[in-house]
N, CA, C and O atoms as a GROMACS GRO file, in nm:
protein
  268
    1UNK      N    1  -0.032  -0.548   1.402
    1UNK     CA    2   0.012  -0.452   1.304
    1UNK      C    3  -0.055  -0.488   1.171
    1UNK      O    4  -0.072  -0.598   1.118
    2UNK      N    5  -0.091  -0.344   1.124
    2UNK     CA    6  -0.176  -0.399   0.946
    2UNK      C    7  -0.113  -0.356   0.853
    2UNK      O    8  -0.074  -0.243   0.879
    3UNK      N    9  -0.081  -0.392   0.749
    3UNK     CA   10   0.009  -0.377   0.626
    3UNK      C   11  -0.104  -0.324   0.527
    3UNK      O   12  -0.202  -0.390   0.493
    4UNK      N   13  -0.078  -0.216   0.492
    4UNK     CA   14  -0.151  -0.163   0.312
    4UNK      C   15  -0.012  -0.222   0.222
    4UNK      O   16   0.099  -0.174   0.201
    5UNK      N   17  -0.068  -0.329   0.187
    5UNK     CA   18   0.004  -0.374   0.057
    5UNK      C   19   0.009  -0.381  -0.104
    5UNK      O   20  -0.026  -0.476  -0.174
    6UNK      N   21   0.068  -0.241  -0.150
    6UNK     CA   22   0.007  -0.219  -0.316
    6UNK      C   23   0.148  -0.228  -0.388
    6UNK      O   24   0.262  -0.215  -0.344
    7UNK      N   25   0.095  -0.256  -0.526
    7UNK     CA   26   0.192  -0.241  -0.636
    7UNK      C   27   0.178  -0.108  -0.738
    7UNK      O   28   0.081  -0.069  -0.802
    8UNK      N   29   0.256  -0.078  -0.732
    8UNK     CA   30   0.253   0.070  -0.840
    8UNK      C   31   0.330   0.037  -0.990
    8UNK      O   32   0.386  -0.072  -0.979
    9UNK      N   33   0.343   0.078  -1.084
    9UNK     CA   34   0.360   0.048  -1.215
    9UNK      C   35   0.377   0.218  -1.261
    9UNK      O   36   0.282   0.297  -1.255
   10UNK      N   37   0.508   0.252  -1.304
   10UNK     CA   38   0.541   0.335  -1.364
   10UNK      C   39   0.475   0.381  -1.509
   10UNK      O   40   0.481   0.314  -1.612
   11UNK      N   41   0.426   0.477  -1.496
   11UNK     CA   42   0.336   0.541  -1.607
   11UNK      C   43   0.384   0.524  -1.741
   11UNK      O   44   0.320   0.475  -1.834
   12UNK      N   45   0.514   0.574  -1.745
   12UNK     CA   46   0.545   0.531  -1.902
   12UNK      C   47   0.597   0.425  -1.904
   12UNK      O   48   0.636   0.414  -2.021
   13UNK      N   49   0.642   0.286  -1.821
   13UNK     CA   50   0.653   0.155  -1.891
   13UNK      C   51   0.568   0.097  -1.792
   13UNK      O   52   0.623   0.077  -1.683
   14UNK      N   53   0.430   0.060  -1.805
   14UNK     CA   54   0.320  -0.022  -1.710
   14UNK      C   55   0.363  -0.160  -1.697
   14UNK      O   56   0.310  -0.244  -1.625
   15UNK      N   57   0.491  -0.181  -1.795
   15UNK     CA   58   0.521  -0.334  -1.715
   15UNK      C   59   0.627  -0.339  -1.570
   15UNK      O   60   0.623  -0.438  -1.497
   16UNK      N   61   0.716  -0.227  -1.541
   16UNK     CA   62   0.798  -0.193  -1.441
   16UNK      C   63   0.725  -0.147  -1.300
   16UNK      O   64   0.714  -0.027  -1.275
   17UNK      N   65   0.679  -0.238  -1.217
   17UNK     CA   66   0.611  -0.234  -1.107
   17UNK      C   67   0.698  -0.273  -0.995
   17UNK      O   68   0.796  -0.342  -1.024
   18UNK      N   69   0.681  -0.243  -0.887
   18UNK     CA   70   0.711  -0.259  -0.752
   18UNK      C   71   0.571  -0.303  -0.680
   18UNK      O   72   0.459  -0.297  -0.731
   19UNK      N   73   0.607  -0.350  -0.546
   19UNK     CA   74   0.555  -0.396  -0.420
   19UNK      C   75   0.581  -0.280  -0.297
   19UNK      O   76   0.679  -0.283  -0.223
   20UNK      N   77   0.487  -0.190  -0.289
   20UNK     CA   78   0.520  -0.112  -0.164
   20UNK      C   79   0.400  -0.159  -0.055
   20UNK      O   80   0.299  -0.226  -0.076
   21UNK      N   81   0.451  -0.094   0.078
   21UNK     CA   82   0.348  -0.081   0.139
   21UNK      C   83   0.362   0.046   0.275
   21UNK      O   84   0.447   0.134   0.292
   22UNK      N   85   0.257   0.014   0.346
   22UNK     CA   86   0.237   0.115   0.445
   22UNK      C   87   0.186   0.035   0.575
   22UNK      O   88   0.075  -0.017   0.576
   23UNK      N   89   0.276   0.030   0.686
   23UNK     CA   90   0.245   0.016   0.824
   23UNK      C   91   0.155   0.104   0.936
   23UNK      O   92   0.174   0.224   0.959
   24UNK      N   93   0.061   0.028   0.994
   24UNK     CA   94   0.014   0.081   1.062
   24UNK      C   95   0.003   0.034   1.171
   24UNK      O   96  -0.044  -0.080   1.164
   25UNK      N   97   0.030   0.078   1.305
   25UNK     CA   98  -0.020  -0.016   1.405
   25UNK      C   99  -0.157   0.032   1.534
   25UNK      O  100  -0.186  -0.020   1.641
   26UNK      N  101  -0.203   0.130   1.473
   26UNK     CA  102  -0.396   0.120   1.562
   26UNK      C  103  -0.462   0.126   1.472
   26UNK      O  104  -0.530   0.229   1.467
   27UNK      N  105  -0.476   0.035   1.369
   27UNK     CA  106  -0.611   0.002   1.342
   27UNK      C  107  -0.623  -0.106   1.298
   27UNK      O  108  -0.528  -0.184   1.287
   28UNK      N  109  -0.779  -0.142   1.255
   28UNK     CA  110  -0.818  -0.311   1.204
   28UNK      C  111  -0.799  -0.297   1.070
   28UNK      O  112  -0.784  -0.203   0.992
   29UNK      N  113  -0.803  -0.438   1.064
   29UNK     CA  114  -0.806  -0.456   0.909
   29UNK      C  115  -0.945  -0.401   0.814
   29UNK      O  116  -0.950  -0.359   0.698
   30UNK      N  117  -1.064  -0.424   0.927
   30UNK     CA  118  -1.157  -0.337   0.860
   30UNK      C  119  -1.140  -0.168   0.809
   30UNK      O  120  -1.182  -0.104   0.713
   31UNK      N  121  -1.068  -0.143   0.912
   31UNK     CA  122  -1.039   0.008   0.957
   31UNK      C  123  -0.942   0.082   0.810
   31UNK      O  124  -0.944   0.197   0.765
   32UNK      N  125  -0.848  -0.066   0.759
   32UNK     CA  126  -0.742  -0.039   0.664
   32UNK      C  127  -0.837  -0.065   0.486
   32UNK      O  128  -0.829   0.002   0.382
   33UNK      N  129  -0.898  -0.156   0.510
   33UNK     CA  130  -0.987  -0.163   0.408
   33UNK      C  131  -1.113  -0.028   0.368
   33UNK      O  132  -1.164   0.009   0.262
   34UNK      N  133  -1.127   0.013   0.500
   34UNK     CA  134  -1.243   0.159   0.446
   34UNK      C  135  -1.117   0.250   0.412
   34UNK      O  136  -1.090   0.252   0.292
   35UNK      N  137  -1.046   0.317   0.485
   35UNK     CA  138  -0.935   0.403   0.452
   35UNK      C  139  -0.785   0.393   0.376
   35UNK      O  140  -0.691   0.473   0.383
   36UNK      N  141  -0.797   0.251   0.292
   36UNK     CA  142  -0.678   0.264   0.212
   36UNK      C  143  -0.710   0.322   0.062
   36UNK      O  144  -0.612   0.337  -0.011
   37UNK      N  145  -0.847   0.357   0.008
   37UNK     CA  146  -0.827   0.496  -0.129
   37UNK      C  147  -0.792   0.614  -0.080
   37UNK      O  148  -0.734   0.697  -0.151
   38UNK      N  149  -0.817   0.634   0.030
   38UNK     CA  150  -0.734   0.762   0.052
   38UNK      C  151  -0.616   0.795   0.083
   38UNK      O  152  -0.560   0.903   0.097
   39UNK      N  153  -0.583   0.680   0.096
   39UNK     CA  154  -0.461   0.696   0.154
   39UNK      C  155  -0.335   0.664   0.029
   39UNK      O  156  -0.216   0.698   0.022
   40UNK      N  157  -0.441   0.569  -0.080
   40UNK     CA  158  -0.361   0.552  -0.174
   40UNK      C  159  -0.364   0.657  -0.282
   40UNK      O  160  -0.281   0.665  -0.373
   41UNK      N  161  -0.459   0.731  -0.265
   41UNK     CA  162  -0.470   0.887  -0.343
   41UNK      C  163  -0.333   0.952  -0.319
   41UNK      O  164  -0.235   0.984  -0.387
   42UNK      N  165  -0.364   0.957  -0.214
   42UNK     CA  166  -0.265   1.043  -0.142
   42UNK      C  167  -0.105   1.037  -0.172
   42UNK      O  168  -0.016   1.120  -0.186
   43UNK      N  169  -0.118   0.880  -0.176
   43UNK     CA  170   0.081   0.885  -0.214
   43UNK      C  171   0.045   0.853  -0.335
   43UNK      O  172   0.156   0.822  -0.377
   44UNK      N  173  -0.030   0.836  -0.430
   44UNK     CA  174  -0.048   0.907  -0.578
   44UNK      C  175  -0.022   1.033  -0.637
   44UNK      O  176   0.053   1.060  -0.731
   45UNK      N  177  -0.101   1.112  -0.562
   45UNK     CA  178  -0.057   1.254  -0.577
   45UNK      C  179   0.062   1.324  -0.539
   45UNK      O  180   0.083   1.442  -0.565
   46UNK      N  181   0.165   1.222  -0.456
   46UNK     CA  182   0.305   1.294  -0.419
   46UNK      C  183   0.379   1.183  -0.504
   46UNK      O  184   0.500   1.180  -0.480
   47UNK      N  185   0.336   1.090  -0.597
   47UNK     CA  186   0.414   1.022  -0.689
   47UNK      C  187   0.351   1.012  -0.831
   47UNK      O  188   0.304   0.910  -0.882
   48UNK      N  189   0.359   1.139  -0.886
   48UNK     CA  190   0.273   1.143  -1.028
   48UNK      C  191   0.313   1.051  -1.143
   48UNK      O  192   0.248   1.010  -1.239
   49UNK      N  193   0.459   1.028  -1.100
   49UNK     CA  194   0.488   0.903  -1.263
   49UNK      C  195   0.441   0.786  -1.184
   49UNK      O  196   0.517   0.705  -1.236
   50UNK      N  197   0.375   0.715  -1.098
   50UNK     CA  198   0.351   0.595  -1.071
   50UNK      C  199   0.201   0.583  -1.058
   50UNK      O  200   0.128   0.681  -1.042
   51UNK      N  201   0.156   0.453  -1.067
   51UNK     CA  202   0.015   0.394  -1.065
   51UNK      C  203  -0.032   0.286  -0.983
   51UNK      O  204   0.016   0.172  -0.973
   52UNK      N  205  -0.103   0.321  -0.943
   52UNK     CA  206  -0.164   0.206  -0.875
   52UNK      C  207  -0.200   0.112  -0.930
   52UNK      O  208  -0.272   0.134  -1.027
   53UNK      N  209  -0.175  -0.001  -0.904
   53UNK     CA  210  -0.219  -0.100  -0.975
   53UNK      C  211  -0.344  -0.194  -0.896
   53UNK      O  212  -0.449  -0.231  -0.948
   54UNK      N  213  -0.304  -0.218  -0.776
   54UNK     CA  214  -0.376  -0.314  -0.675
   54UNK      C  215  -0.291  -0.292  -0.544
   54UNK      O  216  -0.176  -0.254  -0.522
   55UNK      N  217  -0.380  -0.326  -0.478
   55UNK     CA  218  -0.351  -0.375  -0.324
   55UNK      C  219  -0.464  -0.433  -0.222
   55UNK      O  220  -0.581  -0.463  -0.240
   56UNK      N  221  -0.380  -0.437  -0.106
   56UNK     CA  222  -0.487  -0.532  -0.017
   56UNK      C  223  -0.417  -0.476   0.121
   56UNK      O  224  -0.309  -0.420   0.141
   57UNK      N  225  -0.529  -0.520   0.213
   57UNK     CA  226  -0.470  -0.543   0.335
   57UNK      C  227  -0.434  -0.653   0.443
   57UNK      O  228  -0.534  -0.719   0.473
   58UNK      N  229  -0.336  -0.686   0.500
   58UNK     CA  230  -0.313  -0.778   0.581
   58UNK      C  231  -0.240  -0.780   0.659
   58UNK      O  232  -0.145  -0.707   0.632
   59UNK      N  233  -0.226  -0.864   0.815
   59UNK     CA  234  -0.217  -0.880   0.917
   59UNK      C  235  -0.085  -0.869   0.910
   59UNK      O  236  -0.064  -0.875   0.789
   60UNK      N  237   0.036  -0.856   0.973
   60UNK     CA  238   0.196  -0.892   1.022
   60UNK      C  239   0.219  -0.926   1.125
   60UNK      O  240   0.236  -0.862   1.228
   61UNK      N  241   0.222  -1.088   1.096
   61UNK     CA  242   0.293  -1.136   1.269
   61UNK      C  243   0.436  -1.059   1.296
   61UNK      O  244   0.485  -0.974   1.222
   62UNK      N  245   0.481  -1.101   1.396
   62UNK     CA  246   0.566  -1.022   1.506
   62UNK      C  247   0.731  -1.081   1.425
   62UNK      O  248   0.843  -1.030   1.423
   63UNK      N  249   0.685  -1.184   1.379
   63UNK     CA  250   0.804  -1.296   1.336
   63UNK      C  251   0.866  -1.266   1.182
   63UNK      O  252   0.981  -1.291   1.146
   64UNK      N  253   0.737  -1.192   1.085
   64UNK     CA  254   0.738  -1.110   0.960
   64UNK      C  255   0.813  -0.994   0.998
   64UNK      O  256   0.910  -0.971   0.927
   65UNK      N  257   0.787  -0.906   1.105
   65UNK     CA  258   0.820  -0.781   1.061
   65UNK      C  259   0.942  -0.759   1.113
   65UNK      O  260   0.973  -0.829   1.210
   66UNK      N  261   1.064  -0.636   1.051
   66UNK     CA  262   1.170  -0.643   1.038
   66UNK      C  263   1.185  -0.546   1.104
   66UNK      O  264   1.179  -0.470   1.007
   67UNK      N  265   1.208  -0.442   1.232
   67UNK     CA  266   1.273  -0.309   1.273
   67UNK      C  267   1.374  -0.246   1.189
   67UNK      O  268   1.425  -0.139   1.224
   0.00000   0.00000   0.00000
């Protein structure tokens, strides 16, 4: 399983950020690295007061992830 892991920062106070992310489970980490601007466009544009700040992608062992 690959994790898109970003922080967003609320437009009018850029110090009030969160940790979100997005699960995926068929593809690589290469696969998450070409296709996470679009994907982070994307829940940009359905969250107009928030910002992207950064993110990354990475692996989730079985023992991390929570049902």
């Amino acid at each position: 399983m690959i994790e898109l892991l970003f922080v967003t920062c609320l437009s009018t106070a850029p110090t009030e950020c969160r940790e979100r992310s997005m699960l995926f489970t068929d593809i690589t980490p290469m696969t998450c690295m070409m296709g996470a601007q679009p994907e982070l466009a994307k829940w940009a544009n359905e969250h107009p007061n928030w910002n992207v700040a950064g993110w990354k992608c990475q692996m989730v062992r079985s023992a991390e992830f929570k049902a």
